[in-house]
N, C-alpha and C positions, 0 to 999 in steps of 0.2 A: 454405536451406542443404542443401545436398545430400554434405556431406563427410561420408566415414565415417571414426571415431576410435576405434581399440583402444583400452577403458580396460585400466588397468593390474591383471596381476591379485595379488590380496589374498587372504590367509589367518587367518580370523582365531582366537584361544585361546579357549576357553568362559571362560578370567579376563576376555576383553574384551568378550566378546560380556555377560559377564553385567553389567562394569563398565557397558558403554555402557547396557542396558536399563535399571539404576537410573539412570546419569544423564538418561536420556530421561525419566524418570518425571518426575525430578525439574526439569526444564527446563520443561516442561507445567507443574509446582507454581507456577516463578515467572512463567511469562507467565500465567498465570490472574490472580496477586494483583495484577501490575503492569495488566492488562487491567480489575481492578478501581479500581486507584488513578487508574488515563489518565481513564476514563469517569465517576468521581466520586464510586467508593467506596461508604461509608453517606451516610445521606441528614443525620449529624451533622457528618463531616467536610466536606460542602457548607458545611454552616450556620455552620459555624466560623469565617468570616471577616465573618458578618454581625450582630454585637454590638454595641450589646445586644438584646435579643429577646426575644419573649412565648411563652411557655411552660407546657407542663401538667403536671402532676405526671400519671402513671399509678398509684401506687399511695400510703397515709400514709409521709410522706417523713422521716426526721430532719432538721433544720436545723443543722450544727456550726459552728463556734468556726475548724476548717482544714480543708485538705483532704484529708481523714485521716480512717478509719473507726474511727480513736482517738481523735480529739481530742472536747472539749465538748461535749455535747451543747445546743442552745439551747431549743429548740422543736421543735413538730413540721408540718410542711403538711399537709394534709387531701388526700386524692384525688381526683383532675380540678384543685386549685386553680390557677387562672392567677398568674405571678408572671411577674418580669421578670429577666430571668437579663442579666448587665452584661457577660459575658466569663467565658472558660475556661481551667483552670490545662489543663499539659502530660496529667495524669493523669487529666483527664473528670470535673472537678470544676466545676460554677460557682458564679461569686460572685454575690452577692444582699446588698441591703437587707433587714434584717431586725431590725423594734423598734430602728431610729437603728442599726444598728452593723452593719457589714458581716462576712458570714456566709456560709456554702459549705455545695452540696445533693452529692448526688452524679446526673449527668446522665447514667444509667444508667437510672434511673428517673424521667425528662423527656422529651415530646415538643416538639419543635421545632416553635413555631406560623408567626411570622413574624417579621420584622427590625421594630425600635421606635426612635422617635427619629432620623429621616432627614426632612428638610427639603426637600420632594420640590421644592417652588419654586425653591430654594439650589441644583440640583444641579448638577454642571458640565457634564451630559450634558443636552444641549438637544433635544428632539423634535422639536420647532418645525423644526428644523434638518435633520432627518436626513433623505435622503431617501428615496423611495417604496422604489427596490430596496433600499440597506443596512438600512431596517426591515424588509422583507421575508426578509433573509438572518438580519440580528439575530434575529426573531421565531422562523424557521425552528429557527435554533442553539440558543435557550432553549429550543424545545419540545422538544427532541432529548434536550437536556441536563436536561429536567425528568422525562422519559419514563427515562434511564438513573438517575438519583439514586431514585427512587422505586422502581425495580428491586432495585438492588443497594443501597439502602436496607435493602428486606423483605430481603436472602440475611443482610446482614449482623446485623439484630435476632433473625432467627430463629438463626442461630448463637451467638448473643452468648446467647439464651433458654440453647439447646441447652447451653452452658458451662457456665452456671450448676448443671446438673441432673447434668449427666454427666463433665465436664471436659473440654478439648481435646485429649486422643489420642481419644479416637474419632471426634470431630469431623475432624481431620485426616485418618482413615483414611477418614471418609465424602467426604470431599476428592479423595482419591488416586483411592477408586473412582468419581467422578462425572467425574473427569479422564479416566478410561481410558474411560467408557461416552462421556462427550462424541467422544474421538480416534477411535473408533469410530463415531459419526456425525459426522464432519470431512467427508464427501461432501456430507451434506445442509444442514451447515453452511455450509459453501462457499455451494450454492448460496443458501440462503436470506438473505443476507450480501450476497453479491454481485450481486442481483438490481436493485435498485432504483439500485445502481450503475449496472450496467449499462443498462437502460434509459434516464440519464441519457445516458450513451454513444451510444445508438443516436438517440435526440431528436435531439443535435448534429449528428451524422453526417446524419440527413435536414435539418435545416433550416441546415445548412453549403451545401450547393450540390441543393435542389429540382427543380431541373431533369433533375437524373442520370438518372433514370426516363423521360424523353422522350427521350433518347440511348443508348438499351439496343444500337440495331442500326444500322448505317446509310444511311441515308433523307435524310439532306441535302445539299443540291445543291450540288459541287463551288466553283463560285462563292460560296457565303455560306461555307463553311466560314471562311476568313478573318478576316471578318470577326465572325462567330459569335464567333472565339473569344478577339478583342479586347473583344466585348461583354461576353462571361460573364465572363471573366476580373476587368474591372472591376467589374460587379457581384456577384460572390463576395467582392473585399476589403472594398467597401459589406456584406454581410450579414457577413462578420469582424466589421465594428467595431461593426454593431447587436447582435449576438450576443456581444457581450461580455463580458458577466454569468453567461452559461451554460458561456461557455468556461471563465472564473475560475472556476468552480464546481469544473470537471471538472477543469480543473485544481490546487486545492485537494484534492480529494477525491485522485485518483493521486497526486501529486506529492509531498503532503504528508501525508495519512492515510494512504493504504493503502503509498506507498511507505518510509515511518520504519515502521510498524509491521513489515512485513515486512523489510524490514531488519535490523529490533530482533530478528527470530525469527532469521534467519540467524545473526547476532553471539551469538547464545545460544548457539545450537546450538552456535557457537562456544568459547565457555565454559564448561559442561559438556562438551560430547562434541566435543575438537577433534581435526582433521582430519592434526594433522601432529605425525607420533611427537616430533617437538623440542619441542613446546608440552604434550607429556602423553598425546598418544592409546598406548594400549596399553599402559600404563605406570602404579599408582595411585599410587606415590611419586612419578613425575616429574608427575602427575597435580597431584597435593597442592605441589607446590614452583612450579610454572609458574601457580600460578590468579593470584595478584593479576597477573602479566603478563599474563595472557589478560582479566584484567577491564580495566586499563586499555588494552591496545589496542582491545579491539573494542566491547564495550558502552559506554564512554567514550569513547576516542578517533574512531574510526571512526564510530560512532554520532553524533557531534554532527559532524562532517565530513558525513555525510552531511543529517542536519537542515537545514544549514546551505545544500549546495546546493539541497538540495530548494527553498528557499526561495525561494530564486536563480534558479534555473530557473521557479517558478511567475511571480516579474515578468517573465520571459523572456517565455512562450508569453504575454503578453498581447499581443505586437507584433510576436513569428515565432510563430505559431502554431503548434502540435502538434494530433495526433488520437491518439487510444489504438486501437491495434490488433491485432490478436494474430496470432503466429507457433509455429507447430507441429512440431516437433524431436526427434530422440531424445535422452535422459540425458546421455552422456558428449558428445555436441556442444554442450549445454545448458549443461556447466560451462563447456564451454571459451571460449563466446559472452559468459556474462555475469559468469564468475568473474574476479577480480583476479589479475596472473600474478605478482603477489610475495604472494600470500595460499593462491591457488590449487594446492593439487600437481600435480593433473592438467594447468593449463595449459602449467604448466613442460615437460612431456613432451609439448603437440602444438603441433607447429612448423608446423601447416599456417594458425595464427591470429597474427599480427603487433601487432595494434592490439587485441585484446581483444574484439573484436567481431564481427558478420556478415560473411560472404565473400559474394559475386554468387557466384549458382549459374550454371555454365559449362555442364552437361549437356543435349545436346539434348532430352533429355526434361523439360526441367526449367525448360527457357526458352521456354515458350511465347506469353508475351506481353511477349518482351525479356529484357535478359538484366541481369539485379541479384539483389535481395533482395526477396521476396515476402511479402504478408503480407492481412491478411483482417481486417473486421467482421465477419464472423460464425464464430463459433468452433469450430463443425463442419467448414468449409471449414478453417479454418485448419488441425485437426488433419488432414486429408486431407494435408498438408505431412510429415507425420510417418508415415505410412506404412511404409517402410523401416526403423523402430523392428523390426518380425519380424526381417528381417535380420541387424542387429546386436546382436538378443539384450536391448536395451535397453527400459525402460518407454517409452513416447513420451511427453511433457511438453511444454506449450503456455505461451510467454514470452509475458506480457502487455507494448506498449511504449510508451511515448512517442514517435512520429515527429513529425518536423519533417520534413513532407513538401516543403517544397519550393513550383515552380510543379508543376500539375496539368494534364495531359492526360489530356480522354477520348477515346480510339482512336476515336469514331464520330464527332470533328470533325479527325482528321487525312484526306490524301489517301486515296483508296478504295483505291490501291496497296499504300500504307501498312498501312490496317485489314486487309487479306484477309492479312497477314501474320501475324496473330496468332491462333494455334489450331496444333495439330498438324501438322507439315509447310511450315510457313510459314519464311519467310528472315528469323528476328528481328533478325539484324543491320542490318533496313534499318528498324526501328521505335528501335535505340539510336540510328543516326547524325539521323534526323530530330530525336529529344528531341534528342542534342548539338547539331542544329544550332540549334535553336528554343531552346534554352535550359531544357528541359523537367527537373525531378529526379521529377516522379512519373509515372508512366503509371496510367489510371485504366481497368479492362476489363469489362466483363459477359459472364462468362465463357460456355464451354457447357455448367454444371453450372446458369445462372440465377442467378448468383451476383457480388457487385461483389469484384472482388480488385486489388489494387492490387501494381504493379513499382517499387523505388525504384532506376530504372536507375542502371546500376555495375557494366558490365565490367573498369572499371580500378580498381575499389576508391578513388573518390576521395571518394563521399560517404559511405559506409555507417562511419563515424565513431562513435567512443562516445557521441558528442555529441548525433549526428543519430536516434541509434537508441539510446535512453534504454528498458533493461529494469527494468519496477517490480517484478514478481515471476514466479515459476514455479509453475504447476500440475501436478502429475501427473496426468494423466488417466485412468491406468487404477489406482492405489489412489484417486484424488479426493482429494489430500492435498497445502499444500504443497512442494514441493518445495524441500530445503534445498540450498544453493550451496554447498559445498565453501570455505571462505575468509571468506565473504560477496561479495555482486554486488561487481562492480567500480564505484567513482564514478563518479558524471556527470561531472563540473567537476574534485576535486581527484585530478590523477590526471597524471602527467608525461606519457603518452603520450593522454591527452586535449588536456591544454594546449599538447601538440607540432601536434596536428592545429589546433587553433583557430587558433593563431598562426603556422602556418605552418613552425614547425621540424624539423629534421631528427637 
């Protein structure tokens, strides 16, 4: 993207500016607690579906009569006693055998051993059955899942200690500030977060098409190129369908973790701190009057729309493949690319975007390996896209994507004609008509930075569709924070002007 877009300018009241900081606060309050509930809370609320269960007392327990710090006293347990806890009232009570007659502890003062009374031979989940990879992913999942529970297990006992001694305002302030010291390492958060991600990312990428690395310059003799690239060609959709397990992974992972959860952050932002004075910004009364409207469109409504495609999309790219790639952009082109234009304000005001999505960059400086939409594996390159961020005054911010690349060319098996075209000064127009003639939607380059960068040719804008270029989230790259979408992103799937482009309508 090489368009420049005036955003619009804003003034804002220290009544707003101070409205918004609390609600920022307090927006960070709820994605922490719901970051808590997704991952699996305390390590009691895990357990709570696994009754009945073997159990120890932490400290001498009363035995009562209800679930009630009023009710009868029966007896007492002894400290460390193992007992067998049968189920849990709403209020963190469980029921117990206790001398013939059933009896309530309070499981405040229980740890959680294991599940009792499952019939492991019975069970409807066969092993025997399962195979190598989905136990492998299963196993994988549990231990992730057993790794967060025991985490946020300890935040949660140790708080729960803390209430006891002190009460919950301070606790909560102690909340507030771990929130603001955490938002304050949101840089290294980022990365340490998205790391193993990522690498998951870069695997694919090398063991999608192996070869790429012997075709950096070119060196193959006119006559094979042809046939070269009926050979690789077929053997790339052979390593597609062997590679299948790694794809669904990665596709799982964007499509449907990191894309709902970030999502889920936009829709917030949304409902505290929204974008558009009709729904409350700048306003605390119209503020206070618009909230249940702003909860059910966007954390509810919007939010499971989105779920939903995500979903959709993930059995998609098992059979049109996608790659995750990132593209580098200033701010206000960044609303305008990925924001919704009945959601978004800013996109209502730039008329240079029709479909919601990527333009082909037309600038001869800009098309140097063709002429479309640009985009990068590696994420330094791609911000080098963003550059012109000084210019217009804007942060630069890097869109992570889903592409559906397409067929694939790499420049060093098309004509030598062809390849010397591609670099500074070259006639890109004669590398888009070769892709139109051949039927090509990616061009695949090794740049002269050393670098692979890929062109999703489209000087007529006919592929670069909301469809085809799926934005999961935005980075800011220069707070490292990030970046909220004005509206929330625009859908993949439920979106009239998606559905116009799928099927062809006008």
């Amino acid at each position: 993207m090489k368009v420049r877009i005036t955003n619009p300018n804003t003034q804002s009241s220290g009544l707003q500016i101070l409205t918004n900081t609390g609600l920022q606060i307090l927006t960070n309050t709820v994605l922490i607690v719901l970051s808590l509930l997704l991952l699996g809370g305390s390590q009691w609320a895990i357990a709570s579906d696994e009754y009945p269960a073997r159990c120890q007392t932490t400290t001498d327990l009363w035995v009562r009569s209800g679930p009630s710090g009023n009710d009868e006293k029966l007896g007492c347990l002894k400290q460390s006693e193992y007992i067998t806890v049968k189920e849990t009232t709403s209020n963190n009570w469980g029921v117990i055998d206790y001398n013939g007659q059933e009896a309530y502890i309070s499981m405040r003062y229980v740890n959680y051993i294991e599940p009792v009374g499952i019939d492991k031979s019975e069970s409807s989940y066969d092993k025997k059955s399962e195979s190598g990879i989905a136990k492998f992913f299963s196993e994988a999942l549990r231990f992730i899942k057993d790794i967060f529970s025991e985490i946020f297990g300890f935040i949660a006992f140790i708080f729960s200690v803390l209430g006891d001694f002190l009460g919950w305002l301070p606790i909560a302030l102690a909340v507030m500030l771990c929130i603001v010291f955490l938002f304050r390492l949101s840089r290294w958060l980022y990365y340490i977060f998205s790391f193993p991600i990522y690498i998951l990312n870069q695997i694919e990428h090398i063991l999608i098409e192996p070869w790429r690395y012997i075709f950096r310059r070119d060196w193959v003799n006119e006559n094979l190129k042809p046939v070269l690239r009926i050979f690789l060609e077929v053997l790339s959709v052979l390593l597609y369908i062997a590679l299948t397990p790694l794809r669904l992974l990665n596709a799982i992972i964007y499509n449907i973790f990191v894309h709902c959860v970030m999502s889920l952050y936009d829709l917030l932002c949304e409902l505290f701190m929204p974008c558009d004075s009709k729904e409350g910004a700048g306003s605390v009364w119209r503020w206070i009057l618009m909230f249940l409207w702003r909860l059910l469109k966007y954390p509810v409504y919007h939010w499971l729309l989105t779920v939903i495609e995500s979903v959709l999309w993930t059995v998609v790219d098992i059979f049109i493949p996608a790659r995750t790639l990132y593209h580098g952009t200033d701010k206000t082109a960044c609303n305008a690319i990925a924001g919704d234009p009945n959601r978004n304000k800013y996109r209502k005001k730039t008329s240079q975007w029709s479909t919601g999505t990527f333009l082909a960059s037309t600038h001869p400086e800009c098309t140097w390996a063709g002429r479309g939409v640009y985009f990068a594996i590696n994420r330094k390159l791609a911000l080098g896209y963003s550059d012109r961020a000084s210019i217009t005054g804007d942060d630069s911010v890097m869109i992570v994507c889903r592409v559906s690349m397409g067929r694939v060319i790499n420049y060093t098996l098309t004509p030598h004609n062809v390849y010397m075209q591609a670099g500074r000064g070259g006639n890109h127009d004669v590398i888009n008509k070769f892709a139109d003639t051949h039927r090509y939607t990616t061009g695949e380059w090794y740049n002269n930075r050393q670098q692979w960068e890929y062109c999703l040719f489209d000087w007529q804008n006919r592929y670069n569709h909301p469809w085809r270029i799926r934005p999961v989230y935005v980075i800011n790259t220069q707070k490292f924070r990030i970046h909220h979408v004005s509206g929330g992103v625009q859908h993949w799937l439920f979106d009239k002007a998606v559905l116009n482009d799928i099927f062809g309508r006008k």
